[in-house]
PLY file of the C-alpha trace (Angstrom):
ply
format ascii 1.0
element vertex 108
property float x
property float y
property float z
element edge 107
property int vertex1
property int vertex2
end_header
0.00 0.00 0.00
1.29 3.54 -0.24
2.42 5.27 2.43
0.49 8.16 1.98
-2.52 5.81 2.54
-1.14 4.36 5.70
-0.08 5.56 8.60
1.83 2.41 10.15
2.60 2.82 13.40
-0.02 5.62 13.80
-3.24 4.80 13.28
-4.82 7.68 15.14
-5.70 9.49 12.08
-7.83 6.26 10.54
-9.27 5.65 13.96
-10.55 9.32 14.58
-12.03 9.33 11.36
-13.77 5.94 11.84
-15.00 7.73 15.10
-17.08 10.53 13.21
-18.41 8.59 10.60
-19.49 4.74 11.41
-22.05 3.47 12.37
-25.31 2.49 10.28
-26.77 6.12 10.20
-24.04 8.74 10.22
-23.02 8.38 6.42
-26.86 8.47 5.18
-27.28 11.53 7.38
-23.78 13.27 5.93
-24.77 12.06 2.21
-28.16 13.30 2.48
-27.62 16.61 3.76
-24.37 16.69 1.03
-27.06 16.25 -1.25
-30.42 18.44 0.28
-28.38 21.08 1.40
-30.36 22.61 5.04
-33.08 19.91 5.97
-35.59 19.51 8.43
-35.33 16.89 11.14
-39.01 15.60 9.68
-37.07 15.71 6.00
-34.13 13.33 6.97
-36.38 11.15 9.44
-38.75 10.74 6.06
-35.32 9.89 3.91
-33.45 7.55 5.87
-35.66 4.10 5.89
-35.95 2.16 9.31
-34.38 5.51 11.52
-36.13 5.48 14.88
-36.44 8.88 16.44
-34.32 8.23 19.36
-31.59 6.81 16.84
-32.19 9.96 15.08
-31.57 12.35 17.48
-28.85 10.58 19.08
-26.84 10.55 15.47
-27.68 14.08 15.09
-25.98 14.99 18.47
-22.76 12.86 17.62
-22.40 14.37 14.62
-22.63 17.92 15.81
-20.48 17.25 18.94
-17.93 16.14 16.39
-18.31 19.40 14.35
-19.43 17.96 11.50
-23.15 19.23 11.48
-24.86 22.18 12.75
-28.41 23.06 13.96
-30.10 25.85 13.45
-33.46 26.95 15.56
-35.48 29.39 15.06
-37.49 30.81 17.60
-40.98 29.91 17.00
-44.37 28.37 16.99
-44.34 25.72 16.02
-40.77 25.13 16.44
-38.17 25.49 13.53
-34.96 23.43 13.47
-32.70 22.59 10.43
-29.37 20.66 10.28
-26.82 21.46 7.69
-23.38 20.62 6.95
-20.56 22.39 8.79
-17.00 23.36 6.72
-15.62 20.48 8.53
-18.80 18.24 7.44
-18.36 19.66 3.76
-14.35 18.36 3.97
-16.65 15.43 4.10
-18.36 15.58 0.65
-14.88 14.29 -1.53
-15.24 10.82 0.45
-18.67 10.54 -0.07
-18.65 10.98 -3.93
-15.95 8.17 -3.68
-18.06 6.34 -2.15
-20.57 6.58 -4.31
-18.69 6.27 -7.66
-17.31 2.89 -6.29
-20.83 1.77 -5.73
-21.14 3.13 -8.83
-18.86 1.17 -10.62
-18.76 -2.38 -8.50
-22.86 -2.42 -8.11
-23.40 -4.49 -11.08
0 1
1 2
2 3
3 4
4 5
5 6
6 7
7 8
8 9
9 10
10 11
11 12
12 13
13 14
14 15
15 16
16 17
17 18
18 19
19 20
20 21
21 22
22 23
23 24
24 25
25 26
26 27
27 28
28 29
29 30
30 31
31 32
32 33
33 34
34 35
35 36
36 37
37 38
38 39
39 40
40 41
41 42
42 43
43 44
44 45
45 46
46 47
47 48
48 49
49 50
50 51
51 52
52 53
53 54
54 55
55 56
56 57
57 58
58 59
59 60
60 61
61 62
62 63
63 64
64 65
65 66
66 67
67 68
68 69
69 70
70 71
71 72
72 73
73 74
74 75
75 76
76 77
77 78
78 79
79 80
80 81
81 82
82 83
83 84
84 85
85 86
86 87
87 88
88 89
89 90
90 91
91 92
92 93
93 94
94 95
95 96
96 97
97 98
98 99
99 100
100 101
101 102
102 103
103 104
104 105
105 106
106 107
């Protein structure tokens, strides 16, 4: 492998960004406010099949105590809250495409 892949003998980098993105739910939530833009919490809990609330909610706190999201609420009735991508979420956006073009291209 290349060494500017791997990091033998330090694997903190890998490991810290394993931390902010596994899991069954984080990705979905990153790729589908990479691709919505600012979304609802109703919006993503509508796009991301088999999401309980609680699982929801708890994902969306991870991901902004990591930086990675942000919430915005508004002050109102009923209450207004939208979750977008932070710069440090957008730093994101290059992995996901990856992702996707390699599901892209190995999915058949």
């Amino acid at each position: 492998m290349s060494e500017k892949l791997c990091y033998i003998g330090n694997k903190e980098p890998f490991e810290y960004t394993l931390s902010v993105i596994s899991g069954k739910w984080k990705l979905k939530i990153i790729y589908l406010l990479a691709c919505m833009g600012t979304v609802r919490y109703g919006v993503l809990k509508r796009n991301i099949d088999g999401i309980t609330h609680k699982m929801l909610s708890s994902q969306l706190k991870e991901l902004q105590g990591k930086n990675v999201i942000l919430r915005r609420q508004y002050m109102q009735i009923p209450p207004k809250v939208e979750y977008f991508l932070s710069e440090k979420g957008k730093s994101l956006i290059p992995i996901v495409k990856a992702m996707c073009e390699w599901g892209k291209n190995h999915s058949t």
